[in-house]
BAPAVEX-281399 format. One record per residue (C-alpha): x, y, z; residue in one letter; residue number from 1. Coordinates in steps of 0.05 Angstrom, whole numbers. Layout:
! BAPAVEX-281399
u|v|w|residuo|num
X|Y|Z|A|NUM
...
! end
This chain:
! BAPAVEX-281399
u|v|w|residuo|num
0|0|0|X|1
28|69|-29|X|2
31|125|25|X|3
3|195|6|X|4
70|218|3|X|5
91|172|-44|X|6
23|175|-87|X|7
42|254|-83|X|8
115|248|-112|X|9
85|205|-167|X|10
38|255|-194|X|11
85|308|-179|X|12
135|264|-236|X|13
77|253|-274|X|14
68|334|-284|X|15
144|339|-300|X|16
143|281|-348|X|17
78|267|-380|X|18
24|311|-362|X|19
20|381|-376|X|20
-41|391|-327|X|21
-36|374|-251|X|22
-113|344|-260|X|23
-101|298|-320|X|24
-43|267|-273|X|25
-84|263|-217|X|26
-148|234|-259|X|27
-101|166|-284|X|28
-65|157|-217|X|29
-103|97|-196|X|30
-59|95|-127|X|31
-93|170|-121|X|32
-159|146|-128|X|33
-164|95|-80|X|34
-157|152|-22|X|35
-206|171|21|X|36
-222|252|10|X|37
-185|274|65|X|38
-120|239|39|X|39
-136|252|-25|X|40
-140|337|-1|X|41
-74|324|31|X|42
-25|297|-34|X|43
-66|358|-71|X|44
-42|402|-16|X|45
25|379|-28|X|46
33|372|-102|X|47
-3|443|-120|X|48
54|482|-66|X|49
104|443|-101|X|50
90|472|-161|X|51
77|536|-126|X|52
152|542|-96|X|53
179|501|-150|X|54
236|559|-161|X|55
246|566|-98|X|56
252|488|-75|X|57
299|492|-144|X|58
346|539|-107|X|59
350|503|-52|X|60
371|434|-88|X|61
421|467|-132|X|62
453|505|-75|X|63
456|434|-20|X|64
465|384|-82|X|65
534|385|-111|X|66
522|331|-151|X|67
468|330|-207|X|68
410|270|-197|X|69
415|231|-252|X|70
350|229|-299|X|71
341|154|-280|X|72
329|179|-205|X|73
281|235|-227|X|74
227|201|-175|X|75
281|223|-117|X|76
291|291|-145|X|77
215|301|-142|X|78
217|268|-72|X|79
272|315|-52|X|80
231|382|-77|X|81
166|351|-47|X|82
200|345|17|X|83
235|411|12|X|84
178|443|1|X|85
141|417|64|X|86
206|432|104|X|87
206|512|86|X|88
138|532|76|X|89
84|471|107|X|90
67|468|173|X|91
91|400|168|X|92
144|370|231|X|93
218|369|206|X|94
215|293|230|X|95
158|269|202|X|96
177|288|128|X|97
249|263|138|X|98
232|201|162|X|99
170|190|109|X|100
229|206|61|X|101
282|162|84|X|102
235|104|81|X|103
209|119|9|X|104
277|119|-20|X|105
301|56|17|X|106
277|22|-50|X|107
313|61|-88|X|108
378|56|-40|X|109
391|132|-32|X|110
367|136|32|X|111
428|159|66|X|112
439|213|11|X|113
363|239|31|X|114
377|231|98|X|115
439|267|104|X|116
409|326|51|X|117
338|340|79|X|118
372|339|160|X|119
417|393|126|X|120
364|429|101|X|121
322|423|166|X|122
393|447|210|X|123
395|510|154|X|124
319|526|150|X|125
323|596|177|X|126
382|627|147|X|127
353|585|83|X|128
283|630|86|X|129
326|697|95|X|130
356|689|28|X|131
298|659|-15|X|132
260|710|-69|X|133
193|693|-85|X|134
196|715|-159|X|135
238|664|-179|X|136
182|610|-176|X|137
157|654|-242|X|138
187|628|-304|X|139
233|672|-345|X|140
178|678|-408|X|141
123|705|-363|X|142
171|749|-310|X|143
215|786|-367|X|144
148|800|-402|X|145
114|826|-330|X|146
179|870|-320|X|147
184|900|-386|X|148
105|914|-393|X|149
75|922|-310|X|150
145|933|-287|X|151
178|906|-226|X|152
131|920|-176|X|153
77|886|-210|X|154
123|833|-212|X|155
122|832|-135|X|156
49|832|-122|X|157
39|776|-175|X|158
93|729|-136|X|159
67|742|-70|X|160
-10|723|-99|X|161
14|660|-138|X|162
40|616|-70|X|163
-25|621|-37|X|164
-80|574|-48|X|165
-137|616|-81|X|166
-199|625|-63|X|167
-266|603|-101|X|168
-314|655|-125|X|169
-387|626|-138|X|170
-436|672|-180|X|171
-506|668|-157|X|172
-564|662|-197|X|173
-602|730|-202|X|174
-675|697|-182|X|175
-644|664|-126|X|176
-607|723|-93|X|177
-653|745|-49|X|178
-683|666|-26|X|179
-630|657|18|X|180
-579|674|65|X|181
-520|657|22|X|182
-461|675|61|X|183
-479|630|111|X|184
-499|575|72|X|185
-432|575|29|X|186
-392|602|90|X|187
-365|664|47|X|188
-374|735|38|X|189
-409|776|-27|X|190
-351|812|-63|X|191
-406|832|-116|X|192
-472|841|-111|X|193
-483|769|-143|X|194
-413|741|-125|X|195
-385|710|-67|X|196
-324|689|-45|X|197
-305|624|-12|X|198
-259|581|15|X|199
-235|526|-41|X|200
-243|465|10|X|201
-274|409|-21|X|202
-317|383|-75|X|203
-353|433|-112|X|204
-412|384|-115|X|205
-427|371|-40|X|206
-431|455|-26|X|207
-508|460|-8|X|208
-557|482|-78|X|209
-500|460|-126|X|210
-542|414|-157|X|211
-602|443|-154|X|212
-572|493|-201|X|213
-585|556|-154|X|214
-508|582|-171|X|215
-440|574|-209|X|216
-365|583|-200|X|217
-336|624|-245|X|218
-278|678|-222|X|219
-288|750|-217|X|220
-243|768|-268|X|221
-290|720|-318|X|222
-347|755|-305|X|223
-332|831|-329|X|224
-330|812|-410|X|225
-408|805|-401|X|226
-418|859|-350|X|227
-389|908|-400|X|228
-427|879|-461|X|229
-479|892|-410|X|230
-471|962|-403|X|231
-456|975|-483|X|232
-524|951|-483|X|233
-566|977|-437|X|234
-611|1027|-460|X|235
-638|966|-514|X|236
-683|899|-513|X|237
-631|857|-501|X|238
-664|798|-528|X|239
-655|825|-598|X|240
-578|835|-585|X|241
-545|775|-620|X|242
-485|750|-584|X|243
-440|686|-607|X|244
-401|665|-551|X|245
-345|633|-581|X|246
-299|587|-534|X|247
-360|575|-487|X|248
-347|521|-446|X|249
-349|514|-388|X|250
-406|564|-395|X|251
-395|616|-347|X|252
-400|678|-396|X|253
-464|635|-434|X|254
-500|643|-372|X|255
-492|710|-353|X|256
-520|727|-422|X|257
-574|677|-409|X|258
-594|714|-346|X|259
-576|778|-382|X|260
-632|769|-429|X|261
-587|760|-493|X|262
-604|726|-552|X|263
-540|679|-545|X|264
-507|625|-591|X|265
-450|588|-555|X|266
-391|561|-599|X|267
-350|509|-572|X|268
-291|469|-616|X|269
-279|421|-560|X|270
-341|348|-558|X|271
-309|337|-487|X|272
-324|411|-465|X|273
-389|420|-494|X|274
-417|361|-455|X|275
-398|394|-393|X|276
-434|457|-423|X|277
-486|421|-431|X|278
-478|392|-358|X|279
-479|462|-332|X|280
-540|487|-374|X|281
-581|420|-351|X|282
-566|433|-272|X|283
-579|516|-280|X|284
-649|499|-320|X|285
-615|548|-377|X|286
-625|539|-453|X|287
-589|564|-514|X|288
-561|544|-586|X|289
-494|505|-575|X|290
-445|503|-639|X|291
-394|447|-642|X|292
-345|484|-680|X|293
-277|507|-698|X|294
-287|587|-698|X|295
-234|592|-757|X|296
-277|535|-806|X|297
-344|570|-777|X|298
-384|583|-832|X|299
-461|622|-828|X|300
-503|681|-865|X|301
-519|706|-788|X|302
-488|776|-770|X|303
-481|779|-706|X|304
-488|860|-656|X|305
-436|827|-612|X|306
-383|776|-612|X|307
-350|749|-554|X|308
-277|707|-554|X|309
-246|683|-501|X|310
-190|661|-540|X|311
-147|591|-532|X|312
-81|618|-489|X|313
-27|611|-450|X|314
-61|619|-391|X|315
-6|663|-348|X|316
-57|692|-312|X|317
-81|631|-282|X|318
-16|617|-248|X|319
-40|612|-188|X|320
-104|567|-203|X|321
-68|521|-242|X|322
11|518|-217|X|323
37|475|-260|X|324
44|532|-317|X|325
97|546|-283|X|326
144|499|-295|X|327
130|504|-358|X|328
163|537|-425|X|329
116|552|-468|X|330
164|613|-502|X|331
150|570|-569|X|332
74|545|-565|X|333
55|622|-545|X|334
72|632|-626|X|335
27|586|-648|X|336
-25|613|-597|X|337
-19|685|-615|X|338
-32|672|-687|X|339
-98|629|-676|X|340
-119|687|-636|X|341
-106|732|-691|X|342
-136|695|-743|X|343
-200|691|-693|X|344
-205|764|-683|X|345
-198|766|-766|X|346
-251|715|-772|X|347
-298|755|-726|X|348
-306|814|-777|X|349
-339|771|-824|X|350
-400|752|-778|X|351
-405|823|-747|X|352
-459|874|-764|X|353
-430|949|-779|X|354
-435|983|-713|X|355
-423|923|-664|X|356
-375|899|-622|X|357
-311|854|-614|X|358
-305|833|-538|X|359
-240|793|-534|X|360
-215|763|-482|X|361
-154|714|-450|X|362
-137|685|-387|X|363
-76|707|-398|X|364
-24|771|-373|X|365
29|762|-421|X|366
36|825|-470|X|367
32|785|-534|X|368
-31|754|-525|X|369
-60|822|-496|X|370
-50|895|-515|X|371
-11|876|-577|X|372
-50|831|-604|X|373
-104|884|-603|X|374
-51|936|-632|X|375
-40|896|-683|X|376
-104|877|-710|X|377
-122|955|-703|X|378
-59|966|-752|X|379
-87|926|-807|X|380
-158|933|-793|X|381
-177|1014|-799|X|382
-257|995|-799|X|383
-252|986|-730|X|384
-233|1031|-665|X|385
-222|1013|-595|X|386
-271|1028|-543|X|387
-248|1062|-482|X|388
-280|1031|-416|X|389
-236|1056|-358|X|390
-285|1089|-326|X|391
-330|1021|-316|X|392
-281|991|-283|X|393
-266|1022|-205|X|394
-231|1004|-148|X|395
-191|961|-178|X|396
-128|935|-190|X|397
-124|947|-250|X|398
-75|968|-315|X|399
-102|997|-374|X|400
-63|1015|-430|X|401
-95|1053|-489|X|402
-168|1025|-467|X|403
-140|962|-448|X|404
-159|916|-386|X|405
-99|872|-357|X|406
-120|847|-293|X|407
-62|807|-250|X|408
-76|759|-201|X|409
-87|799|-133|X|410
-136|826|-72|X|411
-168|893|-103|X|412
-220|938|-75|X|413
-272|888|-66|X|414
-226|848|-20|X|415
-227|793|-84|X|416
-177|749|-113|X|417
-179|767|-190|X|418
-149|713|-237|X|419
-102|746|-286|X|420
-146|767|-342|X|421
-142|810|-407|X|422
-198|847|-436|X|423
-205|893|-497|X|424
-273|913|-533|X|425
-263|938|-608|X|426
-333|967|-648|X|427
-333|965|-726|X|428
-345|1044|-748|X|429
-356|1019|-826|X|430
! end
């Protein structure tokens, strides 16, 4: 029988190795799911701050190892960071992940190298701490971008956010606001006037009215596309404003609309992804026209007053959320990324009415899927102008640049944690 620190170094191999998501390993470790929940919560908690601190916890093994570990012993080295990790920054006893240790590499006859190493570590953790620098668990192709477009400090603030465990924002749905005392019920507090924030502590399906479809989690940061389409809109019947929501899935844009009045058509490339739209729309009692699609081969006579991409990306701003970005170099798929997304916003002109509106969107901070891709599609496409929205957006923390939205992952005014987030909103003059 596997220990969950032992289940925990596997995965975290897996991620370095195989995987490129921490849930895909975590979904085909059999050993993981033969846990019971709280174990299972536990090699989770261990794995994600891994990744987390995996510059750090990097430092720290170049600096006490003289010796590189050999590939072959790659399920050490991920032992070794794994218990590093727990050493510096888990409120974890120094003895307990030693001695765990020491045991688990017994089969691999190191265990007097691990030993020796982690006691080191353990004797050195203080003056270890003192001389560690949070920003270099960012890797090189997000932090040279942050620094040369948000500058340094933003740098900072984005470090500190990304080695906490974030929150979990849950948006309400509008007819069921007022039913109940939702703070209580989901033990969190209203950020918005429809969105609460919550501790991330379990399954999302045992949190009381889940499945009864009374609510949905979708970040704060996710939620402004549609609140500004919103207010573009507002003086009209909404349900004759046409809006194709391409990139749909999981749905949390779709539904706003939905509740929003919208006349909404919701294109989706991905068969796995639309069935958990369609999941989503079942539970929430919602309706609407779903597209399987690729947005580039889309083909329809339909012109649409508003069209709404949330683009394929790198997903930099996510950092936090999903960890394992960032042990990742994605310096040569971002290419192939940024021109999909420009072919996309291309592609949009062709279904949009004179007079409507681009809303595009990424999950993403890094300049080159942001602000310049919008610069750039500006520069070859004169029939269309940028709309300025800073004054929407308040208390905030917030970066605009020539009307455009970059949101990094931290607390602003509304005491919320924003996933990092790009948004720009371009109308066709002719």
């Amino acid at each position: 029988m596997f220990n969950t620190r032992e289940i925990a170094t596997q995965i975290l191999t897996d991620i370095y190795l195989k995987f490129e998501f921490f849930e895909t390993a975590v979904l085909l470790s059999k050993n993981f799911s033969r846990l019971n929940q709280r174990d299972k919560g536990f090699v989770r908690y261990l794995v994600l701050n891994t990744l987390r601190r995996n510059g750090q916890v990097d430092k720290v093994l170049n600096d006490y190892v003289k010796i590189p570990i050999k590939k072959k012993n790659f399920y050490i080295l991920n032992l070794l960071r794994l218990s590093i990790c727990q050493i510096l920054f888990l409120d974890i006893k120094d003895y307990s992940i030693v001695n765990t240790a020491v045991e688990i590499s017994k089969n691999y006859k190191v265990d007097k190298f691990v030993n020796g190493l982690l006691r080191n570590i353990c004797r050195n953790k203080y003056k270890i701490l003192e001389n560690l620098d949070h920003t270099t668990n960012i890797p090189n192709w997000i932090k040279n971008d942050i620094i040369q477009n948000l500058g340094k400090e933003t740098l900072e603030k984005i470090s500190k956010r990304v080695i906490n465990e974030p929150s979990l924002n849950i948006k309400i749905k509008a007819n069921c606001l007022k039913e109940k005392n939702w703070e209580k019920l989901l033990n969190g507090k209203f950020i918005l006037d429809d969105l609460l924030k919550t501790q991330n502590d379990g399954l999302i399906e045992n949190k009381p009215y889940f499945n009864e479809g009374d609510w949905w989690v979708q970040n704060i940061s996710s939620t402004l596309p549609v609140k500004f389409i919103s207010r573009i809109f507002n003086n009209v019947d909404k349900s004759k404003i046409s809006v194709l929501d391409v990139g749909a899935a999981p749905g949390g844009k779709t539904f706003q609309l939905i509740e929003e009045n919208f006349n909404v058509k919701s294109l989706e490339i991905s068969q796995r992804r639309i069935r958990r739209l369609k999941k989503n729309l079942q539970r929430l009692k919602f309706e609407t026209e779903i597209i399987c699609e690729d947005f580039l081969n889309y083909e329809c006579s339909d012109l649409y007053d508003c069209i709404l991409i949330d683009a394929p990306c790198s997903a930099s701003g996510l950092m936090q959320k999903k960890p394992e970005i960032l042990i990742r170099d994605k310096e040569k798929n971002i290419k192939t990324l940024i021109d999909k997304q420009q072919r996309m916003l291309e592609k949009s002109e062709q279904f949009l009415k004179i007079g409507g509106y681009i809303v595009y969107c990424v999950c993403s901070i890094h300049s080159s899927e942001g602000s310049n891709q919008i610069e750039t599609f500006l520069r070859k496409n004169k029939n269309f102008k940028i709309v300025e929205f800073n004054n929407i957006v308040s208390n905030f923390g917030k970066y605009f640049k020539k009307g455009m939205l970059t949101i990094i992952p931290e607390d602003f005014g509304y005491n919320a944690e924003a996933d990092g987030f790009f948004i720009s909103i371009l109308k066709r003059i002719k």
